[in-house]
N, C-alpha and C positions, 0 to 999 in steps of 0.2 A: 573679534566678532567674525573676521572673514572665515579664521580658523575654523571656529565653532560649522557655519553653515557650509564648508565644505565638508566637514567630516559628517554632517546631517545629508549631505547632498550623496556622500561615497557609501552610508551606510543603508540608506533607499536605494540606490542602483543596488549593490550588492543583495538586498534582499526581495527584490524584482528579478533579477537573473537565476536566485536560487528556485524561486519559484517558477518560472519561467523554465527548470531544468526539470522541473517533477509534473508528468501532464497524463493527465486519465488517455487511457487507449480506448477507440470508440469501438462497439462492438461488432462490425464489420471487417475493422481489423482483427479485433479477438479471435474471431472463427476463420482468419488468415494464419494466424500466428499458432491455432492448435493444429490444424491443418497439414502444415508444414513441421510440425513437431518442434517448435523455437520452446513451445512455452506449453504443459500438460495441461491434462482439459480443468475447466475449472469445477468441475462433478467433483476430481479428483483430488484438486486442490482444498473445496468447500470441505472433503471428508476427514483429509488431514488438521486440519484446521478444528474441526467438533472432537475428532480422536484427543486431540490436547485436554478439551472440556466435556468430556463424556456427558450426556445430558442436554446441555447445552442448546440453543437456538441461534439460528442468526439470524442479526437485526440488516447487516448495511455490509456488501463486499463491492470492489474493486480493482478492475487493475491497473497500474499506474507504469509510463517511463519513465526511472529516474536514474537520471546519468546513462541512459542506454542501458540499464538493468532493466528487467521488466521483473514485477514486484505486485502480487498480489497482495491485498488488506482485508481482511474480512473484522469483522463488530459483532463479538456475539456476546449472548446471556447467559448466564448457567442458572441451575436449579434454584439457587441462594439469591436470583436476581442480582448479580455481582457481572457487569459487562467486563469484556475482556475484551483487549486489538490483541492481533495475531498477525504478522506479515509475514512473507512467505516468499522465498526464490522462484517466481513463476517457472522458471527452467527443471532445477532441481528437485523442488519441494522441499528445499531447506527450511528450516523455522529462522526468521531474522530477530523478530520481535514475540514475545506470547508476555505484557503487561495487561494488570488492571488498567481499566479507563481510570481517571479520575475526574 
């Protein structure tokens, strides 16, 4: 039994610290971080992101640190009302993720 509730015990820390690694940037910092050019504007970003789903709307975006990346997320809709996540190299404008929600 002791077994069982440390491995309960190790596997809650572990998914508190992962979390605890991925944290929304507030948007004060945002307009620090386009500013200084760490991370493109997010006009720029929101565009790439509709470019993938032509048509398209968005519902819900974000940006997030994780792991010291900074990682835009955007939620959009397309015409078929079929949502899609998109996340995106805030720096870059790489595409990380472009899935269906389910």
């Amino acid at each position: 039994m002791k077994t069982l509730t440390a491995l309960f015990a190790a596997t809650a820390l572990a998914l508190s610290a992962n979390v605890a690694l991925a944290k929304d940037v507030q948007p004060d910092e945002v307009v620090k971080l386009v500013q200084s050019k760490t991370i493109q504007s997010l006009d720029e970003l929101k565009a790439k992101a509709l470019a993938k789903h032509p048509g398209a709307t968005i519902k819900d975006s974000e940006l997030e640190d994780v792991y010291g990346r900074y990682v835009y997320k955007v939620e959009l809709r397309d015409a078929q009302n079929v949502e899609w996540d998109v996340d995106m190299d805030a720096k870059t404008g790489e595409i990380l993720k472009d899935a269906q929600d389910k």
